[in-house]
PDB file of N, CA, C and O in Angstrom:
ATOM      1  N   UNK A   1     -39.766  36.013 -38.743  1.00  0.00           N
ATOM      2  CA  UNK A   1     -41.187  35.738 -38.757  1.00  0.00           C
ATOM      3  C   UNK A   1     -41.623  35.119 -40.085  1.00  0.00           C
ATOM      4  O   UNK A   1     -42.452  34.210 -40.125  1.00  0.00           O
ATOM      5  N   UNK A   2     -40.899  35.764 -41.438  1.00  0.00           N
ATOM      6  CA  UNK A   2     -41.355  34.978 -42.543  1.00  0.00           C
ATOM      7  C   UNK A   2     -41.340  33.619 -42.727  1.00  0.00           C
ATOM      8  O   UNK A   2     -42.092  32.887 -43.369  1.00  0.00           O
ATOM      9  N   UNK A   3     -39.956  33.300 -41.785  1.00  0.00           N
ATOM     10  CA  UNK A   3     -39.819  31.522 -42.400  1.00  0.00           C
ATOM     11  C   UNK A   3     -41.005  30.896 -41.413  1.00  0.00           C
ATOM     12  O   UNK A   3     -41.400  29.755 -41.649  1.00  0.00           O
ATOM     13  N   UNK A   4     -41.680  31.804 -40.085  1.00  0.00           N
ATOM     14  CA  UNK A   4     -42.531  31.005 -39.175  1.00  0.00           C
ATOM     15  C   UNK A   4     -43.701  30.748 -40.411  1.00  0.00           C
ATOM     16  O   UNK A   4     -43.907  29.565 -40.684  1.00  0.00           O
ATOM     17  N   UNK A   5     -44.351  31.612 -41.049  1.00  0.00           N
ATOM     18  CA  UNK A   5     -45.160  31.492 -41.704  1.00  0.00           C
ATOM     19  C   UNK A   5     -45.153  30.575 -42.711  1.00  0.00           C
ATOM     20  O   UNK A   5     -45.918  29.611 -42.755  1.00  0.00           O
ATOM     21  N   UNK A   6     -44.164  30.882 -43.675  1.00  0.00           N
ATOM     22  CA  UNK A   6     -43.528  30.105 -44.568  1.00  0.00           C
ATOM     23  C   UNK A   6     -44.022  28.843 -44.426  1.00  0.00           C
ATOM     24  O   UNK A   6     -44.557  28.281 -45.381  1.00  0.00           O
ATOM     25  N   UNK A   7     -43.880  28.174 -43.049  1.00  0.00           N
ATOM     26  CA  UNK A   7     -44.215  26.750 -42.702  1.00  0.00           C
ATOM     27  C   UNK A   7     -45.569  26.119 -43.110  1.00  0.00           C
ATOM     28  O   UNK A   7     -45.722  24.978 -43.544  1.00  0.00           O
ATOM     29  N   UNK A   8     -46.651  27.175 -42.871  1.00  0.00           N
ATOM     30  CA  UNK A   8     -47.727  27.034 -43.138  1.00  0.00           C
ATOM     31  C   UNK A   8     -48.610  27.310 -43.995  1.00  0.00           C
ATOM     32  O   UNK A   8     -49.719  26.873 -44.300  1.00  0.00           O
ATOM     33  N   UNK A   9     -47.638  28.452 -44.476  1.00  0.00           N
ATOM     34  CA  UNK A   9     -48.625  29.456 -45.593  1.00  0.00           C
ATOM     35  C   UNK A   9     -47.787  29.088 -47.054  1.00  0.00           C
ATOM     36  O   UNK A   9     -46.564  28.990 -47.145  1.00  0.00           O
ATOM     37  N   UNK A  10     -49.003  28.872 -48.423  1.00  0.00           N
ATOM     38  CA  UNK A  10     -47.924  28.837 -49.310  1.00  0.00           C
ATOM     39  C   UNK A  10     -47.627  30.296 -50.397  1.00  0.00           C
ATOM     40  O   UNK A  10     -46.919  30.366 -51.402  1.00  0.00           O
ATOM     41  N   UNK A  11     -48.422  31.291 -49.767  1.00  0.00           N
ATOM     42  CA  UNK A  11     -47.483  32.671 -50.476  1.00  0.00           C
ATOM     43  C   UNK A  11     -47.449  33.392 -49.597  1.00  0.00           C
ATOM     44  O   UNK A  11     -48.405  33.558 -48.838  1.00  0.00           O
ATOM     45  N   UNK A  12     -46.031  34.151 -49.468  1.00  0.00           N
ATOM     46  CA  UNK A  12     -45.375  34.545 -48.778  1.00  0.00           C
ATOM     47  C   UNK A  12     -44.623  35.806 -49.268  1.00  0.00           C
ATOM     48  O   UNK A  12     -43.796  35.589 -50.153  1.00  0.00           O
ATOM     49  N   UNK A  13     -44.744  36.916 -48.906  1.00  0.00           N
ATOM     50  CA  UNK A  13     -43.742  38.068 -49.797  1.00  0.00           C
ATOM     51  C   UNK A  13     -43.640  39.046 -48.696  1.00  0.00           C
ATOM     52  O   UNK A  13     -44.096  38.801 -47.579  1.00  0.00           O
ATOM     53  N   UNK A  14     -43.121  40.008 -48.959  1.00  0.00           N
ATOM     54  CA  UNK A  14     -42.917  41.054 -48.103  1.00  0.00           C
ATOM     55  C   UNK A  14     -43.893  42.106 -48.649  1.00  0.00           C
ATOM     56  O   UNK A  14     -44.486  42.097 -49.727  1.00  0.00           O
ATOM     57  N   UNK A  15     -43.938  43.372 -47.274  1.00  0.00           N
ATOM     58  CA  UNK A  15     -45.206  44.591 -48.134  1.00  0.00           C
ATOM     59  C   UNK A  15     -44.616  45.091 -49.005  1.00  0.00           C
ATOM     60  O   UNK A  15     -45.246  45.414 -50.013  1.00  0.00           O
ATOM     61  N   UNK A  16     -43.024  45.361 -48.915  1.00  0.00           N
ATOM     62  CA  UNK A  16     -42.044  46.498 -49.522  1.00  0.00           C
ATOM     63  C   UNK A  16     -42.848  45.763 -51.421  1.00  0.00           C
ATOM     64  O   UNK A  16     -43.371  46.535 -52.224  1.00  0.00           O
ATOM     65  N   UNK A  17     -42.713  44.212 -51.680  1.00  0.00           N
ATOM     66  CA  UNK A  17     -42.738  43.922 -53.014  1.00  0.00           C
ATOM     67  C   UNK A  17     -44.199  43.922 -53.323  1.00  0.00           C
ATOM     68  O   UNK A  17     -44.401  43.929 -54.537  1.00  0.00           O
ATOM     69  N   UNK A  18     -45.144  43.917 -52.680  1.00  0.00           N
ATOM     70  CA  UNK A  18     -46.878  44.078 -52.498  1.00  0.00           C
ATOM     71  C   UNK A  18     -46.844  45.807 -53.097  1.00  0.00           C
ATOM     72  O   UNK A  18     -46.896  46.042 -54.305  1.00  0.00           O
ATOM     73  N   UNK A  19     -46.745  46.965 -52.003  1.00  0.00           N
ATOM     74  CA  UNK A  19     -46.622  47.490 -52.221  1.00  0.00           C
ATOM     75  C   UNK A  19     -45.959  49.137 -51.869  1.00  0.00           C
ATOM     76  O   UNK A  19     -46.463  50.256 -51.962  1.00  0.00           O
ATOM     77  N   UNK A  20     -44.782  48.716 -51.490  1.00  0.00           N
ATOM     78  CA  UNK A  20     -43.504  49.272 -51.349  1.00  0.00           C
ATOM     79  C   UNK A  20     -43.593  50.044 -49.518  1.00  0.00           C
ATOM     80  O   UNK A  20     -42.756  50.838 -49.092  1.00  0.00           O
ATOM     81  N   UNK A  21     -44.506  49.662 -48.921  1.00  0.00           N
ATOM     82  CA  UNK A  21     -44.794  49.675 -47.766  1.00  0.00           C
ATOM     83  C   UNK A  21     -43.619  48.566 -46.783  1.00  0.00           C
ATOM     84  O   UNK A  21     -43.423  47.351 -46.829  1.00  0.00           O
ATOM     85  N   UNK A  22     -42.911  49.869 -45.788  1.00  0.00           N
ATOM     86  CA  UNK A  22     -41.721  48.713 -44.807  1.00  0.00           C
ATOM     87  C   UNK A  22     -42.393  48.049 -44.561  1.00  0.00           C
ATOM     88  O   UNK A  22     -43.620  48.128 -44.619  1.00  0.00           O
ATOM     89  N   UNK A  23     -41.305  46.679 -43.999  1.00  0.00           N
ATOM     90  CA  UNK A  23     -41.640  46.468 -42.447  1.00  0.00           C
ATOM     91  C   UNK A  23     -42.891  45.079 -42.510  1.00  0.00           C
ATOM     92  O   UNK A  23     -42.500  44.363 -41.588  1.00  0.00           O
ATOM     93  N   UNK A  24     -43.984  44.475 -43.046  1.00  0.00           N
ATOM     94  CA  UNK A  24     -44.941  43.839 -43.194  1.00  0.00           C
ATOM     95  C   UNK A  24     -44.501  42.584 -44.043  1.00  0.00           C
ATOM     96  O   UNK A  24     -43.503  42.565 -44.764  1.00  0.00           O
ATOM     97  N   UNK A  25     -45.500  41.398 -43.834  1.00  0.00           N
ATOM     98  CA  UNK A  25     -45.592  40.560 -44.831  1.00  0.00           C
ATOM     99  C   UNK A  25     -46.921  40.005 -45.282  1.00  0.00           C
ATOM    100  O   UNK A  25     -47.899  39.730 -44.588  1.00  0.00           O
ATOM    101  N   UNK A  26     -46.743  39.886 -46.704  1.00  0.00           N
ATOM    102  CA  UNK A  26     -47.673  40.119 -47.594  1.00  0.00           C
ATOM    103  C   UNK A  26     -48.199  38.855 -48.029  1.00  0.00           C
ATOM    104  O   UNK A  26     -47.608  38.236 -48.914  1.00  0.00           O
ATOM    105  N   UNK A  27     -49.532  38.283 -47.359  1.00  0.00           N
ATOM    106  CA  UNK A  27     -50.027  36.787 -47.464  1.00  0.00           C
ATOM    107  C   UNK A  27     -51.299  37.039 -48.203  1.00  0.00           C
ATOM    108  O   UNK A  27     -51.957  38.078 -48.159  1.00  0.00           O
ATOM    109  N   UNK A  28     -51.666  35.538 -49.155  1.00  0.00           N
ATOM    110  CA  UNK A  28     -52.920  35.381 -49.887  1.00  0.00           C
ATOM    111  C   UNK A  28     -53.527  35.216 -48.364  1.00  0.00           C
ATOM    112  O   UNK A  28     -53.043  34.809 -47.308  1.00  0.00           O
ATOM    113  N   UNK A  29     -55.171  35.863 -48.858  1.00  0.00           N
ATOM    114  CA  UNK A  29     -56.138  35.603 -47.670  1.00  0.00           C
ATOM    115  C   UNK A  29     -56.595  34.866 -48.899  1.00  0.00           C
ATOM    116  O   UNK A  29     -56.392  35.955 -49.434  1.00  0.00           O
ATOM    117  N   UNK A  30     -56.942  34.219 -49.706  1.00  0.00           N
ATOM    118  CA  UNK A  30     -57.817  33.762 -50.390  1.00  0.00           C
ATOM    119  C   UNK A  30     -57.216  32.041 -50.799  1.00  0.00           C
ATOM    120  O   UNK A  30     -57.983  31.251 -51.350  1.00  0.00           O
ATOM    121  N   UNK A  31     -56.040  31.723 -50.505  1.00  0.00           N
ATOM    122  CA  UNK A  31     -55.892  30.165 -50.954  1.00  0.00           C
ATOM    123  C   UNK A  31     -56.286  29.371 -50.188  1.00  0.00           C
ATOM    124  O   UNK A  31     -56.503  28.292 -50.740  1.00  0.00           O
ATOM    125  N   UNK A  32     -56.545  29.385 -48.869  1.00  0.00           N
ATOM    126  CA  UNK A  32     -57.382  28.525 -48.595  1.00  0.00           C
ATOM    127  C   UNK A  32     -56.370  27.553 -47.400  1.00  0.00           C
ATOM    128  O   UNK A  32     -56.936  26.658 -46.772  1.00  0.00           O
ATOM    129  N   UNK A  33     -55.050  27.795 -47.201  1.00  0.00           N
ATOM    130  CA  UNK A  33     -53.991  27.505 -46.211  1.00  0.00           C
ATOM    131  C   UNK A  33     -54.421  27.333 -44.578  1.00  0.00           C
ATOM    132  O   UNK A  33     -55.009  28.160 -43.882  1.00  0.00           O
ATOM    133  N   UNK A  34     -54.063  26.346 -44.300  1.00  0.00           N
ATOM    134  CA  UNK A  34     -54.868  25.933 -43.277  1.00  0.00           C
ATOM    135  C   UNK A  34     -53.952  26.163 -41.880  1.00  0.00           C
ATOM    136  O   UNK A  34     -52.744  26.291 -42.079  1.00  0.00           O
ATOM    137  N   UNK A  35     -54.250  26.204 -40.993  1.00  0.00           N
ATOM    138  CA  UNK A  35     -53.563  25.789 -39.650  1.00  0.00           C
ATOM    139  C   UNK A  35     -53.899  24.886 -38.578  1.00  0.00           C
ATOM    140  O   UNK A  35     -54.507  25.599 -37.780  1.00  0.00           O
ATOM    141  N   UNK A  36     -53.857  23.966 -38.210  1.00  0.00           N
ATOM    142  CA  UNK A  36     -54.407  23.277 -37.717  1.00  0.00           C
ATOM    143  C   UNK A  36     -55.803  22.279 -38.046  1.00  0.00           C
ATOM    144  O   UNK A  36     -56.697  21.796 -37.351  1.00  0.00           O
ATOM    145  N   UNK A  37     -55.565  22.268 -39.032  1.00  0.00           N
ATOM    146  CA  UNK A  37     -56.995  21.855 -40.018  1.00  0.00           C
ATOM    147  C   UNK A  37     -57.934  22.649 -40.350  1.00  0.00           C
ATOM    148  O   UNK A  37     -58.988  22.327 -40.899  1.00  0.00           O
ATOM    149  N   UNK A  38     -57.387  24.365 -39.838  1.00  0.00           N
ATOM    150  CA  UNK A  38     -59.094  24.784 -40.001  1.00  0.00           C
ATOM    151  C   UNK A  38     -58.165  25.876 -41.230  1.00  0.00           C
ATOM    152  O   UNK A  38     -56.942  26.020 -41.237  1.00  0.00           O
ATOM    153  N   UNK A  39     -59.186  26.555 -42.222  1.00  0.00           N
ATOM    154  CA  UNK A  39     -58.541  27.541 -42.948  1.00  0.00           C
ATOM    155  C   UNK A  39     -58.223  29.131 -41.709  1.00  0.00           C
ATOM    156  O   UNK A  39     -58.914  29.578 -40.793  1.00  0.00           O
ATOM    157  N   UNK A  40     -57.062  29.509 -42.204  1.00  0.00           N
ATOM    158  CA  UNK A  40     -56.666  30.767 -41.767  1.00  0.00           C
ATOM    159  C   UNK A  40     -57.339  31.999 -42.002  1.00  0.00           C
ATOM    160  O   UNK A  40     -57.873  32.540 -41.034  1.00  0.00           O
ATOM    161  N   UNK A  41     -57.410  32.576 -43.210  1.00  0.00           N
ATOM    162  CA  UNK A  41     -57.921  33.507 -43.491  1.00  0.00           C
ATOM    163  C   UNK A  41     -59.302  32.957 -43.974  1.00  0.00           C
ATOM    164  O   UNK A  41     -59.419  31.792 -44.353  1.00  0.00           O
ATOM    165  N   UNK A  42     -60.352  33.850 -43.944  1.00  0.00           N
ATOM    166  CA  UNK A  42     -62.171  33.494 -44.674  1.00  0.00           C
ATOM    167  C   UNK A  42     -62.091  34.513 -44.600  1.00  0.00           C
ATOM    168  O   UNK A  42     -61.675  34.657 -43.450  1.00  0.00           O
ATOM    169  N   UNK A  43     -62.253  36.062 -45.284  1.00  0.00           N
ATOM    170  CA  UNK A  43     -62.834  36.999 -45.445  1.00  0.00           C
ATOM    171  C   UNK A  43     -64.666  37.122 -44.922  1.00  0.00           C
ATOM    172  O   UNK A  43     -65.296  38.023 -44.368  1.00  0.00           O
ATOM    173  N   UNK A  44     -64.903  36.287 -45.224  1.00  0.00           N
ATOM    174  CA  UNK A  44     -66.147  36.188 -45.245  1.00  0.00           C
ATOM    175  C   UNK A  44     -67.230  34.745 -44.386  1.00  0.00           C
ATOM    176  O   UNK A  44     -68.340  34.267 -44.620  1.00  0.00           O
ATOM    177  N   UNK A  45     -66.004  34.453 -43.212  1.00  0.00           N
ATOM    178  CA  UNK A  45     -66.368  33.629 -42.213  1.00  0.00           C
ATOM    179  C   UNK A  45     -67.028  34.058 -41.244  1.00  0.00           C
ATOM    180  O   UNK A  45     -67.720  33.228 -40.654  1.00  0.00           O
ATOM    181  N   UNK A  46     -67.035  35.357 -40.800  1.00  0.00           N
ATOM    182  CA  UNK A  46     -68.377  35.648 -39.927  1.00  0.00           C
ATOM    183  C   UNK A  46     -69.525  35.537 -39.981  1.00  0.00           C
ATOM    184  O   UNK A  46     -70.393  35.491 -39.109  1.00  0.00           O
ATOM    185  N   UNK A  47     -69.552  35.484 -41.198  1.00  0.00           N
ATOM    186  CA  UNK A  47     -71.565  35.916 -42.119  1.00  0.00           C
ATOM    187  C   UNK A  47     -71.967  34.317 -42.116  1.00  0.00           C
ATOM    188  O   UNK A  47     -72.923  33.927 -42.788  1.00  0.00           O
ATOM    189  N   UNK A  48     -71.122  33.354 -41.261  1.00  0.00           N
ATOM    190  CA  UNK A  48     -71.791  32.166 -40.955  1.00  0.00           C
ATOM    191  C   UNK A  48     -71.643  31.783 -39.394  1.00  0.00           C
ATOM    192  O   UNK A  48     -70.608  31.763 -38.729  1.00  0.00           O
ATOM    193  N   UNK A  49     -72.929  31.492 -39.003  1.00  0.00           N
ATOM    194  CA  UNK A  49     -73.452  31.315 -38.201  1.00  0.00           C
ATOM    195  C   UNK A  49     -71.987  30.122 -36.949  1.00  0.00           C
ATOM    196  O   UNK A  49     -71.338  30.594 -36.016  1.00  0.00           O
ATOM    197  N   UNK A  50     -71.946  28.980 -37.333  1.00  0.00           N
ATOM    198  CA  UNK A  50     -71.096  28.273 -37.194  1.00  0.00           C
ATOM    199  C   UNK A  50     -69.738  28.636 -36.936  1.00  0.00           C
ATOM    200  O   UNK A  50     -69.102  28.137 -36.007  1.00  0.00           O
ATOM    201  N   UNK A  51     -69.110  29.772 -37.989  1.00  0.00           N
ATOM    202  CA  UNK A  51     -67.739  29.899 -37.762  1.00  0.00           C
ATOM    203  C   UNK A  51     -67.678  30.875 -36.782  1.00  0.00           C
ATOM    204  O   UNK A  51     -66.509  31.255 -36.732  1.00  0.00           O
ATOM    205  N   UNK A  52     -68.561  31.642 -35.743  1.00  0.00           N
ATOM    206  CA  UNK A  52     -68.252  32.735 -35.115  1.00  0.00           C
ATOM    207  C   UNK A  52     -67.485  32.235 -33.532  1.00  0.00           C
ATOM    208  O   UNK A  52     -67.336  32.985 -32.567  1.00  0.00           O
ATOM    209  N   UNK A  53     -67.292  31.549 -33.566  1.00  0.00           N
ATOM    210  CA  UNK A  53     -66.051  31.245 -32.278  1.00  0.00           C
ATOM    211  C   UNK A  53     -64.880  31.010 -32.939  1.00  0.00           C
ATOM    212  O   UNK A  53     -63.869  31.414 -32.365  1.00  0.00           O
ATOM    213  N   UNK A  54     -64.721  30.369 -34.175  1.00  0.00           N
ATOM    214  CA  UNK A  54     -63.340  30.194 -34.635  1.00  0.00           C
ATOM    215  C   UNK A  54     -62.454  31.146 -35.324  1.00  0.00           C
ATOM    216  O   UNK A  54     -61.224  31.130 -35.378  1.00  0.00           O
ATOM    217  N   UNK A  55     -63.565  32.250 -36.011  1.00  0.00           N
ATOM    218  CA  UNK A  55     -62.854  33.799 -36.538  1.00  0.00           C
ATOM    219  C   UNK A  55     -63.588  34.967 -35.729  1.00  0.00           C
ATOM    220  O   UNK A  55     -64.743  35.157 -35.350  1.00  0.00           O
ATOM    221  N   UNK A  56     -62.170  35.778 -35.628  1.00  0.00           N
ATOM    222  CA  UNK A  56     -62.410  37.360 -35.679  1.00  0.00           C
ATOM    223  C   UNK A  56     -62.126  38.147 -36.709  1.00  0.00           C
ATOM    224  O   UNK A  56     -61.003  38.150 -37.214  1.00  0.00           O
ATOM    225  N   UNK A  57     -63.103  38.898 -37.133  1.00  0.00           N
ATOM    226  CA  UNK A  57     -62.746  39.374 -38.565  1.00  0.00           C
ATOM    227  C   UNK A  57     -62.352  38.546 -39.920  1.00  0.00           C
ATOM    228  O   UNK A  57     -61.606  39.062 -40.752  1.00  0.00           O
ATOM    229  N   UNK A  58     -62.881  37.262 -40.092  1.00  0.00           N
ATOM    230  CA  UNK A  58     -61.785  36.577 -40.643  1.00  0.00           C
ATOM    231  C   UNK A  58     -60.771  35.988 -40.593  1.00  0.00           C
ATOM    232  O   UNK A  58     -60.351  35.315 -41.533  1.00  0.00           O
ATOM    233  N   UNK A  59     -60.335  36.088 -39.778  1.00  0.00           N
ATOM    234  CA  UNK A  59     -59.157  35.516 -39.385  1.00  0.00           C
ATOM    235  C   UNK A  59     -59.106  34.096 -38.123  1.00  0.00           C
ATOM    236  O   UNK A  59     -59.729  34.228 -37.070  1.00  0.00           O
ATOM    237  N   UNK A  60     -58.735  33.502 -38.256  1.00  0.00           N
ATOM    238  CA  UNK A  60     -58.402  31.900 -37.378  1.00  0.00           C
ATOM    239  C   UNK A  60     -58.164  32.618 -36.246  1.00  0.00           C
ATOM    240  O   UNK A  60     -57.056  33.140 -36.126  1.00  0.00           O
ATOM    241  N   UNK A  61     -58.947  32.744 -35.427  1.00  0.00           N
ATOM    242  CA  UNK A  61     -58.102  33.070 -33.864  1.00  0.00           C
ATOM    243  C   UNK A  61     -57.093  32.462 -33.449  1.00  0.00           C
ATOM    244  O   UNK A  61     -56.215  33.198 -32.999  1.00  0.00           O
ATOM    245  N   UNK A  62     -56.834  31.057 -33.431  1.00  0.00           N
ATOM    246  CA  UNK A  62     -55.707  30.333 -32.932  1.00  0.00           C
ATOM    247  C   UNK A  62     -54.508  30.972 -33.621  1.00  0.00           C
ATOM    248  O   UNK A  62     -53.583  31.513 -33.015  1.00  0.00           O
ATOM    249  N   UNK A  63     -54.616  30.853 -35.037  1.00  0.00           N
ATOM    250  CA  UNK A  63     -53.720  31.835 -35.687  1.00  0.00           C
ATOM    251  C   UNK A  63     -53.193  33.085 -35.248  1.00  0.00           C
ATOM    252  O   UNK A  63     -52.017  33.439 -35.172  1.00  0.00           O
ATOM    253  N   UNK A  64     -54.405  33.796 -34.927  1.00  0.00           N
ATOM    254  CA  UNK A  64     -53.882  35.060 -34.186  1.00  0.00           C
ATOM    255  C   UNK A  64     -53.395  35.098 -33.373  1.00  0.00           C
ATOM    256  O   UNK A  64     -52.638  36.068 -33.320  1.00  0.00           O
ATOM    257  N   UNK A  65     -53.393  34.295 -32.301  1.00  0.00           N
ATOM    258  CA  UNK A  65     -52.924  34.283 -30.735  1.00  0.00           C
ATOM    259  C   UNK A  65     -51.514  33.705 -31.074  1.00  0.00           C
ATOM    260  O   UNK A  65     -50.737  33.809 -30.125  1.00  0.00           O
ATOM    261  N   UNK A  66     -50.974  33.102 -32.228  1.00  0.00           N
ATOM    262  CA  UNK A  66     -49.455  32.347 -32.548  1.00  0.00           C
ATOM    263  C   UNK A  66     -49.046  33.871 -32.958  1.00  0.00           C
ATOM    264  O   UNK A  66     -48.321  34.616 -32.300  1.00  0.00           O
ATOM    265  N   UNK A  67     -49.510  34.080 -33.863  1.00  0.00           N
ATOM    266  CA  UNK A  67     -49.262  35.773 -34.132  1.00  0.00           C
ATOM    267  C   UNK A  67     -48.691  36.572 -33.318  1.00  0.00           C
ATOM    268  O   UNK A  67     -47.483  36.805 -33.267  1.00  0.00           O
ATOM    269  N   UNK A  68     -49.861  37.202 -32.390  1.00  0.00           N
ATOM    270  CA  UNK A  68     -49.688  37.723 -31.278  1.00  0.00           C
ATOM    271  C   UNK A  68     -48.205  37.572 -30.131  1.00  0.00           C
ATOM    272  O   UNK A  68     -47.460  38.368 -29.559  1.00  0.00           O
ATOM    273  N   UNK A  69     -48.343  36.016 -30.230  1.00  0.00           N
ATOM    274  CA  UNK A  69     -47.301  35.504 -29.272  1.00  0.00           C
ATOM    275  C   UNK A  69     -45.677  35.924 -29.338  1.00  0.00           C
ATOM    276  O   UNK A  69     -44.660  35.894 -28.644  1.00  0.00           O
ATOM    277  N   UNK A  70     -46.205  36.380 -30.807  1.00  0.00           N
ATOM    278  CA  UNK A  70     -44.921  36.208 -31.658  1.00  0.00           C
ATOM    279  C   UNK A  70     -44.137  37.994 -31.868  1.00  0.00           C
ATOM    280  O   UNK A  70     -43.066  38.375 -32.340  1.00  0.00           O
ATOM    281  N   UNK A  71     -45.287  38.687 -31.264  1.00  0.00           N
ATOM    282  CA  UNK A  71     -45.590  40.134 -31.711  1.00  0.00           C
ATOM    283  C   UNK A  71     -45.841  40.531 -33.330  1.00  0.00           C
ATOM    284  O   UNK A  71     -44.997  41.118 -34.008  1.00  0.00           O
ATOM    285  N   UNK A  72     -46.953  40.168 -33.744  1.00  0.00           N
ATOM    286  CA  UNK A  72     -47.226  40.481 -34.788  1.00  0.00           C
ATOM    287  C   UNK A  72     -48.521  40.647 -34.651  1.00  0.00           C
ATOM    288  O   UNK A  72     -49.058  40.680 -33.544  1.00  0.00           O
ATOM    289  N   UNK A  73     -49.392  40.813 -36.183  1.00  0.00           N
ATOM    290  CA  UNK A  73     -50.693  40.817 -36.099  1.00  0.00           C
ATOM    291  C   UNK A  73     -51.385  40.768 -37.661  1.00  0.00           C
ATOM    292  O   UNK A  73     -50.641  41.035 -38.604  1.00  0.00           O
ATOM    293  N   UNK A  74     -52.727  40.445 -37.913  1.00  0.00           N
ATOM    294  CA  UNK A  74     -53.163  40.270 -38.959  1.00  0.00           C
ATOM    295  C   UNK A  74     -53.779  41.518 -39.591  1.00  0.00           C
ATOM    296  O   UNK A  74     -54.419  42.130 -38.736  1.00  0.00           O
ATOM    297  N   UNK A  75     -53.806  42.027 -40.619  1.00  0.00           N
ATOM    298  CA  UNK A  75     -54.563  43.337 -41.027  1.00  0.00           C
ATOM    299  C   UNK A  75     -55.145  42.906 -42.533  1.00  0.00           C
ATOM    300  O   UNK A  75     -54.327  42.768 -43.442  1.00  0.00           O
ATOM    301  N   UNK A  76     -56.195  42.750 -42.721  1.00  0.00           N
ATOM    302  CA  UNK A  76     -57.130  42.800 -44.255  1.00  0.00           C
ATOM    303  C   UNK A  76     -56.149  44.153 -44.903  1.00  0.00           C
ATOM    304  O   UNK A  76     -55.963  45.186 -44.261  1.00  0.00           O
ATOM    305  N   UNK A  77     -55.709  43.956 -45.984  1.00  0.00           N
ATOM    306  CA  UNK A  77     -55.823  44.645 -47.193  1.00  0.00           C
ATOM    307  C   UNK A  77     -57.018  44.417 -48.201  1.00  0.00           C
ATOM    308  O   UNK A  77     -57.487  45.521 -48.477  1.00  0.00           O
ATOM    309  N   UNK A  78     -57.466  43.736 -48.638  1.00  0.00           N
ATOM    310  CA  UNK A  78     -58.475  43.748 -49.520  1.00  0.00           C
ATOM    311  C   UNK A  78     -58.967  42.462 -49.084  1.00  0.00           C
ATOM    312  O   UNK A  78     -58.473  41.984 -48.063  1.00  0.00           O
ATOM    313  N   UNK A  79     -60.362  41.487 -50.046  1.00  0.00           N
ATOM    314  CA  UNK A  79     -60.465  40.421 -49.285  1.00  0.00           C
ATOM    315  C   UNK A  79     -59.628  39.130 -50.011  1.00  0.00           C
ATOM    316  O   UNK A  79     -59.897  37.949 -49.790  1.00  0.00           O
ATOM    317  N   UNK A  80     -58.672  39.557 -50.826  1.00  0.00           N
ATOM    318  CA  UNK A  80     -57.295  38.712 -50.849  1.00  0.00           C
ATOM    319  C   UNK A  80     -56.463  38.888 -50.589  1.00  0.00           C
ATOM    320  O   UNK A  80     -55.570  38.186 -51.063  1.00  0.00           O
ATOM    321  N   UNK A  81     -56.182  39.769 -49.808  1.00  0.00           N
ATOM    322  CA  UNK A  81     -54.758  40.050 -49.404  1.00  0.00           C
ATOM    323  C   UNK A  81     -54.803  40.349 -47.624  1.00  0.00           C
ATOM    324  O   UNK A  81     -55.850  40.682 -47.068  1.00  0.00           O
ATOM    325  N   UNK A  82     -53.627  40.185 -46.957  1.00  0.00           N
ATOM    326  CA  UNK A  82     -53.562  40.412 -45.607  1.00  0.00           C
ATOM    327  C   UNK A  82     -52.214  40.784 -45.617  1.00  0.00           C
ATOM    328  O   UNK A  82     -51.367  40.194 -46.288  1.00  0.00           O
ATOM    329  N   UNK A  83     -51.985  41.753 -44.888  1.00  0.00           N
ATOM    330  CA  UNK A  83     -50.844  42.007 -44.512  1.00  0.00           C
ATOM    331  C   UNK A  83     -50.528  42.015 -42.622  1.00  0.00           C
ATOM    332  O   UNK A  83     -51.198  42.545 -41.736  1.00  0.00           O
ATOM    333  N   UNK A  84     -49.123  41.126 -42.522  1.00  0.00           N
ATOM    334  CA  UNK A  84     -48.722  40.872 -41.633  1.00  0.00           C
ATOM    335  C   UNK A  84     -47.985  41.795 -40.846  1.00  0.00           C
ATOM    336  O   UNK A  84     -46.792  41.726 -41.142  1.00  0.00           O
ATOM    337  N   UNK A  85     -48.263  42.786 -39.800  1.00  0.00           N
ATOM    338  CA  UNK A  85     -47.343  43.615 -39.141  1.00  0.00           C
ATOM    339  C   UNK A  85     -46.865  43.227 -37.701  1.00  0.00           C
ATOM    340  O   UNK A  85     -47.489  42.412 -37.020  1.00  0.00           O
ATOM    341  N   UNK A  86     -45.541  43.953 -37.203  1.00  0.00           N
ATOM    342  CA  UNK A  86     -45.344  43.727 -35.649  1.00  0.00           C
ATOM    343  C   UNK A  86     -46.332  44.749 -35.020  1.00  0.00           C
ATOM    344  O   UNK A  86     -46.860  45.675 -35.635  1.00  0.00           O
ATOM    345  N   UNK A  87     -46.448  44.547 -34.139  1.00  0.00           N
ATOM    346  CA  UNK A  87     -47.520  45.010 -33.087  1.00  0.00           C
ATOM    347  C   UNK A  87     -46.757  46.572 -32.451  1.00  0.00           C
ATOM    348  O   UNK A  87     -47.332  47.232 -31.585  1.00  0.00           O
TER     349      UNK A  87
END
């Protein structure tokens, strides 16, 4: 799953080196990494009017559903950090 991300995202780590938590991977929500032209993570993309079909919680839905597909999923750690788990 890391190298899927890898493709798109440019930081990339595991939780174990974040913070010593198995199993997860450990992505900036805050650089601004796009998927499909639109940004992935916005912490703070709901509180606009406009972005509420394209995020849940922050997060790129399309993104999520590649996620998903993939058995994984998105989880906020703080509003720079996300950690990536299997489902």
């Amino acid at each position: 799953m890391i190298f899927w991300i890898e493709e798109t995202m440019s930081v990339v780590g595991t939780s174990e080196e974040f913070n010593g938590s198995p199993g997860g991977i450990w992505l900036c929500g805050e650089c601004g990494d796009e998927y499909k032209g639109k940004r992935i993570y916005n912490y703070y993309a709901d509180n606009y009017r406009d972005n509420y079909n394209k995020y849940d919680f922050g997060v790129l839905i399309k993104w999520e559903e590649e996620l998903n597909k993939r058995g994984w999923y998105s989880n906020w750690y703080d509003a720079g950090t996300v950690m990536v788990r299997p489902i």
